[in-house]
Structure formats: structure tokens, C-alpha cells
VOPA-640862 format. One record per residue (C-alpha): residue number from 1; chain; x, y, z. Coordinates in steps of 0.5 Angstrom, whole numbers. Layout:
N
{nr: NUM&kette: A&c1: X&c2: Y&c3: Z};
...
// end
This chain:
267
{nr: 1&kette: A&c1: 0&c2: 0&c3: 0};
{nr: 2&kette: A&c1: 2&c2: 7&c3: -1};
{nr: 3&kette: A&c1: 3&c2: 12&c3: 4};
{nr: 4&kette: A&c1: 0&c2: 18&c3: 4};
{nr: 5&kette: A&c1: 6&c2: 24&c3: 8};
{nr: 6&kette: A&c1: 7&c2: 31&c3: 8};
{nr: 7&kette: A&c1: 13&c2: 32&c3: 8};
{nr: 8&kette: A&c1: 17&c2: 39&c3: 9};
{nr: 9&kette: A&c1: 24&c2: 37&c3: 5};
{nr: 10&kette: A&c1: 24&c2: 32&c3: -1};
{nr: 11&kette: A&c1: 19&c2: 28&c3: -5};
{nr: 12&kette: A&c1: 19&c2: 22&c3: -8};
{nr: 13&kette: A&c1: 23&c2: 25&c3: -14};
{nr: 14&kette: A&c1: 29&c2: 27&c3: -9};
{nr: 15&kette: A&c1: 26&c2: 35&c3: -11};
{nr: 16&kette: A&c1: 27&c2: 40&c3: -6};
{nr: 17&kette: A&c1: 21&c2: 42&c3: -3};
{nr: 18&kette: A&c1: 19&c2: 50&c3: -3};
{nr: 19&kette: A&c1: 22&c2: 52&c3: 4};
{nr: 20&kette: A&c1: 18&c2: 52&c3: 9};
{nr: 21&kette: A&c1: 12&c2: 50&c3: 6};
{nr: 22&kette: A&c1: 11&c2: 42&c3: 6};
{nr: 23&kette: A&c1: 10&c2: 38&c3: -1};
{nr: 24&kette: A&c1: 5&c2: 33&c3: -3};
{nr: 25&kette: A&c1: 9&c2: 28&c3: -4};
{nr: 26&kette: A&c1: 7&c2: 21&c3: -4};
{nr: 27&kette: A&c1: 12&c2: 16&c3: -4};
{nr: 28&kette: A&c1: 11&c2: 8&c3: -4};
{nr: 29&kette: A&c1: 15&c2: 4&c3: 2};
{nr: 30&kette: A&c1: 21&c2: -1&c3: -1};
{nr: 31&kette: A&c1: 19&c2: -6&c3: -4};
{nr: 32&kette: A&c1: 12&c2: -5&c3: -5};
{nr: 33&kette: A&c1: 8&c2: -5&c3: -12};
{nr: 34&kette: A&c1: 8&c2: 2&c3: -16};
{nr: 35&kette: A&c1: 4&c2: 4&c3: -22};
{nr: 36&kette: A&c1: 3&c2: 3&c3: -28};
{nr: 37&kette: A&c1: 2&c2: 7&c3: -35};
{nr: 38&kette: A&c1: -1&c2: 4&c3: -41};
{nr: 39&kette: A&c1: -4&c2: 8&c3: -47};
{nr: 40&kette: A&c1: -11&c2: 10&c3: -44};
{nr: 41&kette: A&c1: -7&c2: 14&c3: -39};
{nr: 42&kette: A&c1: -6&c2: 13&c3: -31};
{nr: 43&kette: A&c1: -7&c2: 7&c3: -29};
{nr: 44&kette: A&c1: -6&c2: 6&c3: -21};
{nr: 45&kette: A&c1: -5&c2: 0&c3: -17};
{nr: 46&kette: A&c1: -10&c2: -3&c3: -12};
{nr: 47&kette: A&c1: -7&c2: -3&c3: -7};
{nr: 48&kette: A&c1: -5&c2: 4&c3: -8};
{nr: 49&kette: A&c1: -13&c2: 6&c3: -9};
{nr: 50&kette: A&c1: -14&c2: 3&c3: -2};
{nr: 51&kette: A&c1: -10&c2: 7&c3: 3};
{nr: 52&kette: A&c1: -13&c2: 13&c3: -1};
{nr: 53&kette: A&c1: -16&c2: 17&c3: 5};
{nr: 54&kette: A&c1: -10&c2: 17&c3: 9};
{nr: 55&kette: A&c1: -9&c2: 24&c3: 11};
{nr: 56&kette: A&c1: -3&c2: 26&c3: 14};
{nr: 57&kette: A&c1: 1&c2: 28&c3: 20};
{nr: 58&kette: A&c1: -2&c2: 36&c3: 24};
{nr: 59&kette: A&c1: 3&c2: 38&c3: 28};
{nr: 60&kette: A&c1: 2&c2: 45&c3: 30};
{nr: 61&kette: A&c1: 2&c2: 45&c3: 38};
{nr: 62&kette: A&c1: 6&c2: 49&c3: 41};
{nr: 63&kette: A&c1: 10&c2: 48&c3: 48};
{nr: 64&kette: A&c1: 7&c2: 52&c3: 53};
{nr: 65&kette: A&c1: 1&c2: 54&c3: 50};
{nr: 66&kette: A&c1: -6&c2: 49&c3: 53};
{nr: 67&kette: A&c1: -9&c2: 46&c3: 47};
{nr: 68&kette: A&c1: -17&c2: 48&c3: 51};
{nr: 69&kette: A&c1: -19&c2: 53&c3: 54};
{nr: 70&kette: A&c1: -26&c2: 52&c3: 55};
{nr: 71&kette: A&c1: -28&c2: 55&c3: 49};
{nr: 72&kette: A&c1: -33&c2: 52&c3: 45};
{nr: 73&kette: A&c1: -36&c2: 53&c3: 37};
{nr: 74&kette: A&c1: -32&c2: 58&c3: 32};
{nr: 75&kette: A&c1: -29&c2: 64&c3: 36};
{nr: 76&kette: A&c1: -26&c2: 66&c3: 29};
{nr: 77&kette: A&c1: -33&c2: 67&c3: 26};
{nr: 78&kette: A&c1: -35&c2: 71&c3: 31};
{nr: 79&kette: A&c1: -28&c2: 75&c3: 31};
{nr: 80&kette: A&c1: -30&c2: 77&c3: 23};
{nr: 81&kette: A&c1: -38&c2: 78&c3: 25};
{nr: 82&kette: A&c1: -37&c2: 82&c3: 31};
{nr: 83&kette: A&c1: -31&c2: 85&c3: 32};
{nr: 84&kette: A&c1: -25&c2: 82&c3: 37};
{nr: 85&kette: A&c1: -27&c2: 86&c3: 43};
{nr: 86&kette: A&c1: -34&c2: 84&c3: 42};
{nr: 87&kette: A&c1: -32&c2: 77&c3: 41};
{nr: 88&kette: A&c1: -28&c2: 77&c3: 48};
{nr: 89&kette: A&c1: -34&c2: 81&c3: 52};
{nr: 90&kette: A&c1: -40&c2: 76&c3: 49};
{nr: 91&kette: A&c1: -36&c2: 69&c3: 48};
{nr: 92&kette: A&c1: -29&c2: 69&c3: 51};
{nr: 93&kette: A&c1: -30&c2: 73&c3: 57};
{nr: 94&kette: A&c1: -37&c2: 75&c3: 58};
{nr: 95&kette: A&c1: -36&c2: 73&c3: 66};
{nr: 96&kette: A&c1: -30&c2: 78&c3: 67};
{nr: 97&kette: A&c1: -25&c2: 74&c3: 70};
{nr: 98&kette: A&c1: -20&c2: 71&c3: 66};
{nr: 99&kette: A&c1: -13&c2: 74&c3: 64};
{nr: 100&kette: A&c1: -10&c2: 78&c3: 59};
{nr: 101&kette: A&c1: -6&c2: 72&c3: 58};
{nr: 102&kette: A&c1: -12&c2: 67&c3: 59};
{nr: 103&kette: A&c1: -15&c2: 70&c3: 53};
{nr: 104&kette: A&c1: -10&c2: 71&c3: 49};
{nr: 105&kette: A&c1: -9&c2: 64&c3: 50};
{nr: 106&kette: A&c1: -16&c2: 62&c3: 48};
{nr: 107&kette: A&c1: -15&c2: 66&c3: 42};
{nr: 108&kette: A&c1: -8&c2: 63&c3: 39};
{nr: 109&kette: A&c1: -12&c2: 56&c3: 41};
{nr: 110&kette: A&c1: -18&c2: 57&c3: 37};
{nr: 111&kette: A&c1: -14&c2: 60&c3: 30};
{nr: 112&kette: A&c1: -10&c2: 54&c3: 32};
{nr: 113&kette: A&c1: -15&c2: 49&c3: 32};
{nr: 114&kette: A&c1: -18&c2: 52&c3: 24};
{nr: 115&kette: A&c1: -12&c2: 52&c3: 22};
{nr: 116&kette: A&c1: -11&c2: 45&c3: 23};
{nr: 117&kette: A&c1: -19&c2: 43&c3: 21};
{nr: 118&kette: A&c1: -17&c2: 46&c3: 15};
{nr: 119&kette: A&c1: -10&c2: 46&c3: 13};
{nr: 120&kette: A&c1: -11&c2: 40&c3: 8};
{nr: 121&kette: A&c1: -17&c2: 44&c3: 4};
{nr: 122&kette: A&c1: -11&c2: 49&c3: 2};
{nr: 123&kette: A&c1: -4&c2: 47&c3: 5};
{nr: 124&kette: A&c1: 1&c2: 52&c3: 2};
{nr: 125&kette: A&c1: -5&c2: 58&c3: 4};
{nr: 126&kette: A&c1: -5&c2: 55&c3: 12};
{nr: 127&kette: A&c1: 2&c2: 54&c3: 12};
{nr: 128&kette: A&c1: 2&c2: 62&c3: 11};
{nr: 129&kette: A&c1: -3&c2: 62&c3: 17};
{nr: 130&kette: A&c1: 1&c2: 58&c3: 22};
{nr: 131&kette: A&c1: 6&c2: 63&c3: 20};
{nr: 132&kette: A&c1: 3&c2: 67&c3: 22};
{nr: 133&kette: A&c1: 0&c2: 65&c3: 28};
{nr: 134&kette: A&c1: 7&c2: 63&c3: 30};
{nr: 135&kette: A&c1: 9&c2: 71&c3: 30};
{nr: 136&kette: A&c1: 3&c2: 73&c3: 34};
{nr: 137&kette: A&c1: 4&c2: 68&c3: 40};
{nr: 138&kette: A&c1: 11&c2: 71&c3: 41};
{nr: 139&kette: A&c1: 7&c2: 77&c3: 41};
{nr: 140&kette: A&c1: 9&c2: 81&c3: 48};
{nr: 141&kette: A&c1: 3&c2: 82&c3: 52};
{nr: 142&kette: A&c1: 5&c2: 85&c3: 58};
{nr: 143&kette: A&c1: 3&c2: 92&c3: 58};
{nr: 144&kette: A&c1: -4&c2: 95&c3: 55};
{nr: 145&kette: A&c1: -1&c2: 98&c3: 49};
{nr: 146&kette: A&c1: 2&c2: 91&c3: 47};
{nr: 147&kette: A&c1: -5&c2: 87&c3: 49};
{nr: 148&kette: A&c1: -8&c2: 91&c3: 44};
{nr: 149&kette: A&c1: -3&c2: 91&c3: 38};
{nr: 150&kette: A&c1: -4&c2: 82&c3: 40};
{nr: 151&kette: A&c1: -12&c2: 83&c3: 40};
{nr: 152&kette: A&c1: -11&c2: 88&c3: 33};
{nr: 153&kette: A&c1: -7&c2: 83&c3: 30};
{nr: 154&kette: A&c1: -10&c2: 78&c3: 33};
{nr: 155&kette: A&c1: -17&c2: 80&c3: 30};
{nr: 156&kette: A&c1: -13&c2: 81&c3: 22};
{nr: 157&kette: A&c1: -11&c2: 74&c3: 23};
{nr: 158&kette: A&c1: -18&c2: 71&c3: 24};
{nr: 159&kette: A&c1: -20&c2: 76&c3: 17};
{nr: 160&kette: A&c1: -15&c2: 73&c3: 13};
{nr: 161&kette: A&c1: -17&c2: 65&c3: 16};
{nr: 162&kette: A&c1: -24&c2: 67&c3: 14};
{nr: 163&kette: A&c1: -23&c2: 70&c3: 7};
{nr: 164&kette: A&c1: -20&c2: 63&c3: 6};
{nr: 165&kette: A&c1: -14&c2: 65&c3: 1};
{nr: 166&kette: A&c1: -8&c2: 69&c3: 0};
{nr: 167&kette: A&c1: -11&c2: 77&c3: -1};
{nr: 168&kette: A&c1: -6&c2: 79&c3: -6};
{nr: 169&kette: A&c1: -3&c2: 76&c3: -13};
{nr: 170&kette: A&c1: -9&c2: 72&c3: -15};
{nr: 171&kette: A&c1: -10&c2: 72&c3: -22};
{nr: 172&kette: A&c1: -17&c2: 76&c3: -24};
{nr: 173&kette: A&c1: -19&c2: 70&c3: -28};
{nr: 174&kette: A&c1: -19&c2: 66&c3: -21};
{nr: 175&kette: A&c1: -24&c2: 71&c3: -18};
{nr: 176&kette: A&c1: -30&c2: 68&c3: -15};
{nr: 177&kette: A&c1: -27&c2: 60&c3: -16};
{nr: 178&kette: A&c1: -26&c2: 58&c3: -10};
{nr: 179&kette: A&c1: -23&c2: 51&c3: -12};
{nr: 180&kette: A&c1: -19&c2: 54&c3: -17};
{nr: 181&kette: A&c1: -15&c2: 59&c3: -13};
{nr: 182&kette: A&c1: -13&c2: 53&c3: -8};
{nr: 183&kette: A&c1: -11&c2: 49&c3: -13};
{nr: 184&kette: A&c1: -7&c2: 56&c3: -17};
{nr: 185&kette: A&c1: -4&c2: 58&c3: -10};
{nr: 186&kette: A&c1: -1&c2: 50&c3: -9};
{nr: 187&kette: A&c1: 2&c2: 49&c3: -16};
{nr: 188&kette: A&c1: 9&c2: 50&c3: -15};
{nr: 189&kette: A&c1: 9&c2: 45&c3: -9};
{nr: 190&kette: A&c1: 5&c2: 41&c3: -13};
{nr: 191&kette: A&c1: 9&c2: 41&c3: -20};
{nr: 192&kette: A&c1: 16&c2: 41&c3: -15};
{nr: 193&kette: A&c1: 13&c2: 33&c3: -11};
{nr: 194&kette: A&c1: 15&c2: 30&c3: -19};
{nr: 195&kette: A&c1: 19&c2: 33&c3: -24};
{nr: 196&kette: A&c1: 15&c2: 38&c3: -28};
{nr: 197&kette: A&c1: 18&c2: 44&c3: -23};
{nr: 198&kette: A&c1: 18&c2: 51&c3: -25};
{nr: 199&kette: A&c1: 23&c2: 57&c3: -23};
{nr: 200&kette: A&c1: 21&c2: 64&c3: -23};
{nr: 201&kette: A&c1: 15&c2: 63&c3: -19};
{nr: 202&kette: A&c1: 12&c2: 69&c3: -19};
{nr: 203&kette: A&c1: 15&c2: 71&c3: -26};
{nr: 204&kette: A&c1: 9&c2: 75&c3: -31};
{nr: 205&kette: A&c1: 9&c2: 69&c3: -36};
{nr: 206&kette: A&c1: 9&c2: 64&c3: -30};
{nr: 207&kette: A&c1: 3&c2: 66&c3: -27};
{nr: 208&kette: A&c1: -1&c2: 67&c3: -33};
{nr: 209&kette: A&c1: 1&c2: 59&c3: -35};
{nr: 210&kette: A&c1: 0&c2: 57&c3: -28};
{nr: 211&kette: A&c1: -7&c2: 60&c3: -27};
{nr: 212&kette: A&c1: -9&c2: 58&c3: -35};
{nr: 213&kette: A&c1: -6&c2: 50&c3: -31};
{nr: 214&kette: A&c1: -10&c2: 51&c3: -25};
{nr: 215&kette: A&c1: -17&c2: 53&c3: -30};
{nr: 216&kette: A&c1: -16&c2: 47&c3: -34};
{nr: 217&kette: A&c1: -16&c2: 42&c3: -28};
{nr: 218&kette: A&c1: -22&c2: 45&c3: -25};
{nr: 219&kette: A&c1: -26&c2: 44&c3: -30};
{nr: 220&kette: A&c1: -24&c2: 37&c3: -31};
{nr: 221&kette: A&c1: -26&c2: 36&c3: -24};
{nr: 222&kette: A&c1: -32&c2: 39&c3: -26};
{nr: 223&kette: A&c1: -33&c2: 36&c3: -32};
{nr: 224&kette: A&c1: -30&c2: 29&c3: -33};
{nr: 225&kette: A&c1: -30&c2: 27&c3: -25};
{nr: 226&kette: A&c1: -36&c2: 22&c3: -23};
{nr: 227&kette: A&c1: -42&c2: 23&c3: -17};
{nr: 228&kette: A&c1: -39&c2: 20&c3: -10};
{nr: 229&kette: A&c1: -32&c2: 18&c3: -13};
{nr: 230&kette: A&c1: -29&c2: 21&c3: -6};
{nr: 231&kette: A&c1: -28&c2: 15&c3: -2};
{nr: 232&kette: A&c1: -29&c2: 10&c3: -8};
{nr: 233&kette: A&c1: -23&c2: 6&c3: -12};
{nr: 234&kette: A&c1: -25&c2: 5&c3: -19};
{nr: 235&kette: A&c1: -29&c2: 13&c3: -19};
{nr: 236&kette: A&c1: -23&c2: 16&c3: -15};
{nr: 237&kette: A&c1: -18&c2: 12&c3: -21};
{nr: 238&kette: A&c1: -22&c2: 16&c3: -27};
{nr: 239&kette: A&c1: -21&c2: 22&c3: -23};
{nr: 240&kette: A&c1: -13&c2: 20&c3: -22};
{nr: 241&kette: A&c1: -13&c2: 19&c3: -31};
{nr: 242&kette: A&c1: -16&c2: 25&c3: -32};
{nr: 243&kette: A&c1: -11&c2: 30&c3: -28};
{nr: 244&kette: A&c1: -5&c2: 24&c3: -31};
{nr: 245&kette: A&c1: -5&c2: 29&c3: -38};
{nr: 246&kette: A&c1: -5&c2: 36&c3: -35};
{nr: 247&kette: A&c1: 1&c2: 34&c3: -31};
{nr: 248&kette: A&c1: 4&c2: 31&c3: -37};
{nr: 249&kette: A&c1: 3&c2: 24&c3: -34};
{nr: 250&kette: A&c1: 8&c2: 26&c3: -28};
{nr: 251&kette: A&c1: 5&c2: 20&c3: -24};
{nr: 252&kette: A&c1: 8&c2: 24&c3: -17};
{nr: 253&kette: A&c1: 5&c2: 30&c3: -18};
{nr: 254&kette: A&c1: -2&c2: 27&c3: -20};
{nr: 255&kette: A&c1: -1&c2: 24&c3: -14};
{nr: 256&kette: A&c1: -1&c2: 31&c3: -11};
{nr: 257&kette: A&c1: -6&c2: 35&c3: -14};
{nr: 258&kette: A&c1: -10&c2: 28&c3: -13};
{nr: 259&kette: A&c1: -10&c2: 29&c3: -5};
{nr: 260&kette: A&c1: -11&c2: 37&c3: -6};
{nr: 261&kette: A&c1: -17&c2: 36&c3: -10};
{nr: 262&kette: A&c1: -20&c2: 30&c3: -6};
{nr: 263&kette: A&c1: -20&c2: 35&c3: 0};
{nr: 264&kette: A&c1: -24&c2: 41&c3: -4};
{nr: 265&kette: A&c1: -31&c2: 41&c3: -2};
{nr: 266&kette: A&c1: -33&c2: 43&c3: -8};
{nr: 267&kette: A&c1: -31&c2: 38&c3: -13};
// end
């Protein structure tokens, strides 16, 4: 069987990763059966379509901080709809008895917890996020002025997990597809996983061919993949064969953008 892995330095291919942003890389364990490809296109072994829903590795705890503290439901939403200020007033501390520091802990632990529910949706994007929040939790928070720069930052941070995608650098023909704006924003890693990796990312032509690359695989998920293929190996095969040619039959970064689209509730 293979297994499914993020991992944060190379791929199968012995390509590098970007830094800091895991690949998707899939690899198979020494010894076990690989894939084959015959002229229909991507052909995928049994074994391999078995362990399909494995998911990977999240860890994102950090020392120090508490992974609850007493928080129930989606404090981020209620940050975006309301305020921050207004979110700690109603939600977190409608009481007035904790801390500053068990407030802010409470903040860090619940966009920690999105991150982690949504990172596989878009990997590169809450890679950027927990970034972020690494950032924020070094924060000092010893005097009023540095709590309120933390909460400011803080609530800017929920705003950026609530909008779901990068706010700058998204071509405009991506606007307003959801689903083909993740897979645009997880390209270079993707491509990087086989042997179809691209230099000068953020280059005019680059982004005009990876956003044209990204557009092409939506509307072959939107087209060619079947009802209820997740979860299912013959259906989930039919959709590995129609992305196999758009990545020019490189079968590790099929592989890749395979677990990207699998996570994607719009397809």
C-alpha cells in the first residue's frame, strides 16, 4: 500500500520542497508494487486506491500554550462577524474573569484548531497562516498597548482565515472559483512533488500559464470526475486518469494534486 505523507524537505522524486512549505509528495515503502501506464493513461494499482483516504500528519502544537481552554464553537467566526473586542465581551470572557494572558491563549488555541481542521483543503495558504500565528504567539502581551497591538493582530488573522485564500496575487480569472484559486495557490508545490518543477515562480508568464493550468484542472473535476467518487477506487481512478495528461503523465504530481482536489468540498 502506499502511504500518503507531508512532508517538509523532499519528494519521491528527490526534489527539494519549497522552504517552509510541505510537498505533497507521495512515496511508496521499499518493496511494495508501484503504478503502471498504459496508453488509456493513469493506471493505478489496487493497493495504492485502498489507502487513499489516509491523511497526514497536523502538528502544530506548540509548547507552552494549552490546547483548550474552555472555548466551544467557532470563536474565529464570531471575531469576523462581530469584532474581536465584542467576540471576547460575548463569547470568551462574558464573565470578566480571565486574564489577558488566558484570553490570548484561548485566541491562539482556537485559530490554531482551523488551522489544523482546514489545512489539508489548501496547504500552502495555512502553511502562510500558521506562520502567522507563530508570529502572534510570540507577541508580547505585557502592558495594555502590547495587548491591544496582540488582540489587532490578532483579529486580522481571523479575517485572513475567514477569507480562505491569499488577498494579493490571485490572477482575475480566478476570482470567484474558489476551488481553482487552492489549486493556482498549491501548483508550484504540487508540480515540485514530480519532476515538472517551474523556476521564477512569481514571473509574468508563470502565473499566466499556472492560473490557465489551474482553470484547466477545474473544469476537468467539473466535468469529467464521476458523482461520489471520493471514498470509492474505481470512481477515484477515473479522476487520477483525467488529471494524469494535464500534468504531462507525471504520476507523483498526479498523486499530489489528487490529494489536493480530494479535500476540496467543491468538487
Amino acid at each position: 500500500n502506499w502511504r500518503r505523507r507531508a512532508i517538509a524537505t523532499t519528494s519521491g522524486s528527490g526534489r527539494a520542497a519549497a522552504p517552509g512549505i510541505p510537498s505533497l509528495a507521495l512515496r511508496a515503502p521499499d518493496g511494495m508494487p508501484g503504478l503502471g501506464v498504459d496508453g488509456s493513461g493513469f493506471i493505478e494499482d489496487s493497493s495504492a486506491a485502498a489507502m487513499s483516504d489516509t491523511t497526514s500528519d497536523c502538528k502544530f502544537q506548540k509548547a507552552g500554550v494549552p490546547r483548550h481552554i474552555g472555548t466551544q464553537g467557532p470563536l474565529t467566526d464570531l471575531i469576523v462577524e462581530s469584532g474581536i473586542h465584542d467576540a471576547i465581551a460575548q463569547k470568551l470572557n462574558a464573565k470578566g474573569t480571565l486574564s489577558r494572558n488566558a484570553i490570548a491563549e484561548a485566541i491562539i488555541n482556537n485559530v490554531r484548531k482551523t488551522i489544523i481542521r482546514e489545512r489539508l483543503t489548501d496547504p500552502r495558504f495555512y502553511e502562510q497562516m500558521s506562520k502567522l500565528l507563530d508570529d502572534l504567539i510570540q507577541q508580547s502581551r505585557a502592558d495594555t498597548a502590547a495587548y491591544e497591538a496582540f488582540v489587532r493582530k490578532a483579529e486580522d488573522l481571523a479575517r485572513r482565515l475567514a477569507a480562505k485564500q491569499p488577498q494579493e496575487g490571485l490572477p482575475a480569472a480566478l476570482h470567484g472559483n474558489r476551488e481553482a484559486a487552492v489549486i493556482f495557490n498549491n501548483l508550484p508545490e504540487i508540480l515540485a512533488a514530480g519532476a515538472l518543477a517551474r523556476v521564477a515562480e512569481a514571473a509574468p508568464d508563470e502565473v499566466e500559464r499556472r492560473a490557465e493550468l489551474a482553470l484547466k484542472i477545474d473544469h476537468a473535476m467539473r466535468e469529467q470526475a464521476p458523482a461520489g467518487w471520493k471514498g470509492d477506487q474505481a470512481r477515484e481512478a477515473q479522476v487520477k486518469n483525467a488529471l494524469f495528461p494535464l500534468l504531462d503523465g507525471d504520476r507523483e504530481a498526479t498523486f499530489a494534486l489528487f490529494e489536493l482536489v480530494k479535500n476540496q468540498p467543491g468538487y
